[in-house]
C-alpha positions as CSV (number, residue, x, y, z in Angstrom):
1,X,134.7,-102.8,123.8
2,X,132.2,-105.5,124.3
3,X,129.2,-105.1,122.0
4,X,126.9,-105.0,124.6
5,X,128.7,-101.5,125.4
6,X,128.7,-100.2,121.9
7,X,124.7,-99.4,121.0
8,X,121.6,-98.9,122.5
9,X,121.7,-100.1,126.2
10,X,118.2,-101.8,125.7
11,X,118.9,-103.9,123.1
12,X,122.4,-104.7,124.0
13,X,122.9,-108.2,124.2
14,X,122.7,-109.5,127.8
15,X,120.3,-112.4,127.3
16,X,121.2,-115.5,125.2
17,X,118.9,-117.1,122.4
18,X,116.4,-119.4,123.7
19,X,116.6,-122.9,122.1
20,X,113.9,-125.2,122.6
21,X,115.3,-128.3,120.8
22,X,114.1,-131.1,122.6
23,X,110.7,-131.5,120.9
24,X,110.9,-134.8,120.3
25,X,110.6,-135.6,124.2
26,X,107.4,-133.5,124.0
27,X,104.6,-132.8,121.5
28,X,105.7,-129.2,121.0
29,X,108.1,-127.8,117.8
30,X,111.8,-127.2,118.2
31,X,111.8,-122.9,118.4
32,X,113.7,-119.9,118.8
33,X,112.4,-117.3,121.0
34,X,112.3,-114.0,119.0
35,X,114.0,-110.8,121.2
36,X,111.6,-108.1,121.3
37,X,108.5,-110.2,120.9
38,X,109.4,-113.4,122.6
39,X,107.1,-115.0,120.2
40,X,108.6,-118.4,119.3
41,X,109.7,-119.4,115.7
42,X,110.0,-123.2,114.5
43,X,113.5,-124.1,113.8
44,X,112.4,-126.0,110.7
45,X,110.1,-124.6,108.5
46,X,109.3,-124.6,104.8
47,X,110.7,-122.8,102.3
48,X,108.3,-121.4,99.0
49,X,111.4,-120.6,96.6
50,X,110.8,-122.0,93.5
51,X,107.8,-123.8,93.9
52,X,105.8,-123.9,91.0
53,X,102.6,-121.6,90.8
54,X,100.5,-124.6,90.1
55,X,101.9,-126.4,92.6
56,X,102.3,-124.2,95.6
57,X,98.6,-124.6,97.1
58,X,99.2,-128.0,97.5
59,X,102.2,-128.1,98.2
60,X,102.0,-125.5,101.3
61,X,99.0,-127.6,102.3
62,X,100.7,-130.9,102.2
63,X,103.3,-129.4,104.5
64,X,101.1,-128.1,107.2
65,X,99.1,-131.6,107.2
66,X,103.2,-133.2,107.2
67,X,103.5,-131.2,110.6
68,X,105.6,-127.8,109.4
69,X,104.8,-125.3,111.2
70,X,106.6,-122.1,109.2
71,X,106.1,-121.1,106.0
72,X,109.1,-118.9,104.5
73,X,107.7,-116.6,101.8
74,X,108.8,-113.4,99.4
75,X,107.0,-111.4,97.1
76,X,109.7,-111.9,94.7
77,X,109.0,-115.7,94.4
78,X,105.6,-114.7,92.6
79,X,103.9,-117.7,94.4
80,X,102.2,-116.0,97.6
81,X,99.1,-116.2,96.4
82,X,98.8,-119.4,95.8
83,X,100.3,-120.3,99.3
84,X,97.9,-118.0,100.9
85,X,95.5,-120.4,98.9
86,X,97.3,-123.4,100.5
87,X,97.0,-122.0,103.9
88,X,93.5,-120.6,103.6
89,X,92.2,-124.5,103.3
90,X,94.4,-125.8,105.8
91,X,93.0,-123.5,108.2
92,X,89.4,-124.3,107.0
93,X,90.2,-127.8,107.2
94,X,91.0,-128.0,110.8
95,X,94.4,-128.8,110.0
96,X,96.1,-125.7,111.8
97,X,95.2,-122.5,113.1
98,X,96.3,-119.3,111.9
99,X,98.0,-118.2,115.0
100,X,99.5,-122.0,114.9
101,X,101.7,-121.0,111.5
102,X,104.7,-119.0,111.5
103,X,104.3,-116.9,108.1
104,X,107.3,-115.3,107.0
105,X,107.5,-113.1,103.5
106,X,110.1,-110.7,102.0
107,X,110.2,-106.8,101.2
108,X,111.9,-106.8,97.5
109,X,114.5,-104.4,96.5
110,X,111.8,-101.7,94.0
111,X,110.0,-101.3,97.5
112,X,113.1,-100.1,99.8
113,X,111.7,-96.3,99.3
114,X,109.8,-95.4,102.6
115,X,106.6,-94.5,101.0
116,X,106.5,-97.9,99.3
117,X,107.4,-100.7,102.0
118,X,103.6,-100.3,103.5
119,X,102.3,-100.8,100.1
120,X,104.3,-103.6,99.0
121,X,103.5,-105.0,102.7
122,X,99.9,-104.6,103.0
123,X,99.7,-106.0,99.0
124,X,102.2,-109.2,99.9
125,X,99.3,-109.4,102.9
126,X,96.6,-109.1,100.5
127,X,97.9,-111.8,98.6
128,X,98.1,-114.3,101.5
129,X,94.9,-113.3,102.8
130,X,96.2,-112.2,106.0
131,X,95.9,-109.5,108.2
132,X,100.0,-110.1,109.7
133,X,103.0,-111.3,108.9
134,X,104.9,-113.0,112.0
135,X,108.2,-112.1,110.4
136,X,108.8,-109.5,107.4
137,X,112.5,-109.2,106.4
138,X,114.3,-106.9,104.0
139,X,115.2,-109.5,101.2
140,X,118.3,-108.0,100.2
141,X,119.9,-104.7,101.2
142,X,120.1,-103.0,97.9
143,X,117.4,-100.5,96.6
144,X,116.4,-101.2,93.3
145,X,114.3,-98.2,91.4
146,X,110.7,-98.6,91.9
147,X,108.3,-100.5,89.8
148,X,104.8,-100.2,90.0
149,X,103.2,-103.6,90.7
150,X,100.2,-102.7,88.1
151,X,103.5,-102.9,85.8
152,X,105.1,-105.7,86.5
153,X,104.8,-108.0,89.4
154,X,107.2,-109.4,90.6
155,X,109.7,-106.9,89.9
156,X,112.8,-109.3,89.4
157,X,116.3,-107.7,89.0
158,X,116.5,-106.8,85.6
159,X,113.8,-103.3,83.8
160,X,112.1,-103.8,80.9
161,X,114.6,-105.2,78.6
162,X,115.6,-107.5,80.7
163,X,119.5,-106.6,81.2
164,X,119.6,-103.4,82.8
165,X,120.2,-103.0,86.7
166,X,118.6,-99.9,87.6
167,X,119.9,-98.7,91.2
168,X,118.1,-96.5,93.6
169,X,119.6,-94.5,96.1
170,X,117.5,-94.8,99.2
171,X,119.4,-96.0,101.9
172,X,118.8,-98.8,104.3
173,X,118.1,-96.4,107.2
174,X,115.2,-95.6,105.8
175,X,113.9,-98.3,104.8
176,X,114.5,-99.8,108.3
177,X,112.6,-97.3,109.9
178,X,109.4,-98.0,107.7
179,X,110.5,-101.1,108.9
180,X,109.9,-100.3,112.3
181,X,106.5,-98.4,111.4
182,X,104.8,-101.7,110.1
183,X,105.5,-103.3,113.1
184,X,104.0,-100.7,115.2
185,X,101.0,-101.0,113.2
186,X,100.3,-104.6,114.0
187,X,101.4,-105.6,110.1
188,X,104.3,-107.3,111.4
189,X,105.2,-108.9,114.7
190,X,108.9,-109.2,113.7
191,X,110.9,-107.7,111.0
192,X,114.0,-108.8,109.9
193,X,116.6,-108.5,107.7
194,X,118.3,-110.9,104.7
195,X,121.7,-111.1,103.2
196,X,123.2,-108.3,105.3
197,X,126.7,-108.5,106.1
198,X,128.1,-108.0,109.5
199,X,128.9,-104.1,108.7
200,X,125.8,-103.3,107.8
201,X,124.4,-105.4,110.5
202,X,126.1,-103.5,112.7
203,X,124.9,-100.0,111.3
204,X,121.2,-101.4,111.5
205,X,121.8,-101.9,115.3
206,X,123.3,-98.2,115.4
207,X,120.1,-96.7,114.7
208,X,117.2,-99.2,114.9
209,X,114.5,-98.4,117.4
210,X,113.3,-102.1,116.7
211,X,116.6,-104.4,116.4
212,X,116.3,-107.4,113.8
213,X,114.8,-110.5,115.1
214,X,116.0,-112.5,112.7
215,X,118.8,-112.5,109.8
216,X,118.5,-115.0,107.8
217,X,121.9,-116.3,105.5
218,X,122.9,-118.5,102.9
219,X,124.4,-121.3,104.8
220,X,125.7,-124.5,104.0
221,X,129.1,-126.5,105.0
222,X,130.7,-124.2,101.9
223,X,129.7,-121.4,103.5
224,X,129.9,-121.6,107.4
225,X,130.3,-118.0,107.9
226,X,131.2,-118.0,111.3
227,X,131.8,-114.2,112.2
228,X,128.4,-113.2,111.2
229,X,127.1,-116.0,112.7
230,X,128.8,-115.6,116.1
231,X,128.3,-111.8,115.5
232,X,123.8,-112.3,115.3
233,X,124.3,-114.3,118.2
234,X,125.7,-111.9,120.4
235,X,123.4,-109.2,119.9
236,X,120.5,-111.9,120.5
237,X,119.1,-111.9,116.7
238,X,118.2,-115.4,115.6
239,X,119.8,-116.9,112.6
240,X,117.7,-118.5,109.6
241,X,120.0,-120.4,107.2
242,X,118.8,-121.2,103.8
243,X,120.2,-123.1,100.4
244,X,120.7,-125.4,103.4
245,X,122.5,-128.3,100.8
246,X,124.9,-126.3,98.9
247,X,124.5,-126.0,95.5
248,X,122.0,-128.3,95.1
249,X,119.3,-125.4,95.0
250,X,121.3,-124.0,91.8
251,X,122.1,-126.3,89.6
252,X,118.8,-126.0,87.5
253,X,119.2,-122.5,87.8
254,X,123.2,-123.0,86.5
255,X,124.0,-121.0,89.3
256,X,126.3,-123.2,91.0
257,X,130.0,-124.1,90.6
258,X,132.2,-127.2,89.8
259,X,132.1,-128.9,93.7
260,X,130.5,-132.4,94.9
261,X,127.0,-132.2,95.5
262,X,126.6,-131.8,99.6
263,X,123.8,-134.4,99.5
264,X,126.1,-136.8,97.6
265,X,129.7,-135.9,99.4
266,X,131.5,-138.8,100.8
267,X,132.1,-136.9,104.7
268,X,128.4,-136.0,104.6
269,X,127.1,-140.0,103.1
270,X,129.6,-141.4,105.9
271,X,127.9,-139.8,108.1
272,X,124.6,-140.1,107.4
273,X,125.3,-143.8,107.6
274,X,126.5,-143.3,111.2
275,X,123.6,-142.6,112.5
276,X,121.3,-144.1,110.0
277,X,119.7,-141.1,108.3
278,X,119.7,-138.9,104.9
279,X,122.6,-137.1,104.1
280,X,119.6,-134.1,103.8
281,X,119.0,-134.6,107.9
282,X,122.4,-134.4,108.3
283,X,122.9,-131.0,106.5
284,X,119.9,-129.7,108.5
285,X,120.6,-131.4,111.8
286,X,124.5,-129.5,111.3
287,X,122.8,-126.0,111.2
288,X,119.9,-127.2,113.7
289,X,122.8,-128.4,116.6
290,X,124.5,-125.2,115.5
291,X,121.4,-123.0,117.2
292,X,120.3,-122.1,113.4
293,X,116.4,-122.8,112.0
294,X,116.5,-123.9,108.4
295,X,113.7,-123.7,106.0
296,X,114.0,-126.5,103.3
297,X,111.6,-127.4,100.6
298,X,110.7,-130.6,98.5
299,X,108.3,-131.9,96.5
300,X,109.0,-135.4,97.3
301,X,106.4,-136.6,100.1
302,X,109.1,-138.9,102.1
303,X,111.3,-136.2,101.9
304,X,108.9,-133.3,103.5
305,X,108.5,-135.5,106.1
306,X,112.4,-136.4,106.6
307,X,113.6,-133.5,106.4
308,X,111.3,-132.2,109.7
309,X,112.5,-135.3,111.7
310,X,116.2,-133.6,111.7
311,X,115.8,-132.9,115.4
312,X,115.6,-136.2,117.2
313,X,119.3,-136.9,116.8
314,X,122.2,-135.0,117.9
315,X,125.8,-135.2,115.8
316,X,129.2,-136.5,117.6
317,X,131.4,-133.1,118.2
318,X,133.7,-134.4,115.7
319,X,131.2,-135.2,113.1
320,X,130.2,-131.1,113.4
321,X,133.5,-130.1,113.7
322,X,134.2,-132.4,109.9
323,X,131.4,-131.0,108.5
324,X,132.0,-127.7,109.6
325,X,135.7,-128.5,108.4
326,X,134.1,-128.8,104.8
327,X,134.0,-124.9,104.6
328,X,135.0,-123.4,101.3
329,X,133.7,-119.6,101.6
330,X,131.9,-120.7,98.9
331,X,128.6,-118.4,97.8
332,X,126.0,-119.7,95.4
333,X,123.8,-116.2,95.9
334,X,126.0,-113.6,95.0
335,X,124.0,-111.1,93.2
336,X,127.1,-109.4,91.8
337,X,127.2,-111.9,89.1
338,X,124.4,-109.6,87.5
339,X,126.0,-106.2,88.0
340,X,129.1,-104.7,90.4
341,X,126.7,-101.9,91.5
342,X,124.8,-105.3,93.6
343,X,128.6,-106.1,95.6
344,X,127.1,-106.7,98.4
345,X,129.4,-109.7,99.7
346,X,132.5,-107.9,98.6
């Protein structure tokens, strides 16, 4: 059966994704046109992981003024307010316009109970200083038990001593359809979802009023994931990919594993010298000519800038099909490394 036959004939995927990826003959963005909303999301934006506190106001404002256009947010990175900060004075600078930035954020896992996802939403909100999120996603599909922000904010994986896993048992049906109530209230234009496999992908679809717009992956060379990937596309949900250089986003966190460095790997240098680029644009440019936006991040001001002129090439079919070749199955977030009760890529 074709899955266009299997759920809910309104959402069943009879339209493509529409790619705008020619901005460089224009003065518009490279975009995505969200299903449901048709609003249009940048296929590069900036990513807010890890960013230093300190840093993150300046550093969200520096990448406006560079030209990014998205801003990829979570509550569990402890550093929206400070980009809200960052945003605030772009906007009051004349450097954007609030309905000119894409502002994505993240419902963590101690929020998945119905009765909390508006709170943790209109508080993530608060913290921006915004009245809507273009995109809210479900950060991870596991339900965490509840901690009361007034406690301990962000939440993080672990309770109070700083070990313990503490499941909850609310499952993701619910929390979609809380979901689906903060975009009818005007909180979110899109909602999303975030490390969801393609079976529970699929059971989303089964029962959502409001499909995902977006599911956004770890995704890298190691880590082509091509099912899931072919799988979003049909049903018309766009494809974020992050960790977009491999392990190079781990290694201060000790997260990652014995391989070359992506950014330093002899296929990827060979052919970044090709075409005269960084080995970074070539990562992103692989995703980007693959029809997925990536949201990478740097605190190096040539770099910020590099990586958002990934676009204005295009790769040789066989330098995508050796890069894709490169694949490994190869996961760097894999939250069962904490506890088995978080399998959720088993």
């Amino acid at each position: 059966m074709s899955p266009s036959g299997m759920f809910r004939d309104e959402w069943a995927a009879r339209e493509p994704i529409v790619l705008d990826l020619h901005h460089y003959h224009t003065n518009k963005m490279a975009t995505v046109t969200l299903k449901g909303s048709n609003q249009q999301m940048p296929l590069v934006g900036f990513g807010l992981w890890k960013i230093p506190n300190e840093k993150t106001a300046d550093t969200v404002y520096a990448a406006l003024k560079a030209g990014y256009r998205l801003l990829d947010g979570a509550g569990d990175y402890g550093n929206e307010k400070e980009a809200g900060e960052g945003l605030a004075r772009a906007i009051k600078d004349g450097v954007v316009k609030r309905e000119e930035v894409f502002v994505t954020s993240k419902l963590w896992n101690t929020f998945h109970s119905p009765e909390h996802v508006a709170q943790a939403a209109r508080m993530q909100l608060k913290h921006w200083g915004l009245e809507y999120f273009d995109l809210f996603h479900i950060h991870f599909p596991i339900a965490l038990k509840y901690v009361d922000p007034a406690h301990r904010y962000p939440p993080g994986w672990q309770a109070d001593d700083g070990t313990t896993v503490e499941l909850d048992n609310t499952p993701i049906q619910s929390t979609w359809q809380a979901m689906e109530k903060l975009h009818d209230e005007g909180l979110a234009k899109n909602i999303g979802v975030s490390n969801f496999n393609g079976s529970l992908l699929l059971d989303v679809l089964r029962y959502a009023r409001i499909p995902p717009a977006v599911l956004q992956i770890e995704h890298h060379p190691y880590l082509v994931q091509q099912p899931l990937v072919d799988l979003a596309k049909a049903y018309g949900i766009a494809i974020t990919a992050y960790c977009s250089f491999g392990p190079a986003s781990w290694v201060e966190l000790d997260m990652h594993v014995a391989v070359p460095s992506l950014l330093d790997h002899g296929d990827v240098s060979a052919i970044a010298s090709k075409y005269g680029k960084t080995t970074a644009q070539i990562l992103l440019r692989w995703a980007l000519q693959r029809g997925i936006a990536v949201i990478p991040k740097s605190s190096d001001p040539g770099r910020v800038v590099s990586n958002l002129q990934s676009n204005d090439f295009s790769l040789e079919a066989a330098d995508m099909d050796k890069l894709t070749g490169l694949d490994q199955g190869l996961r760097f977030n894999d939250p069962s490394n904490m506890s088995l009760g978080l399998s959720i890529f088993a």
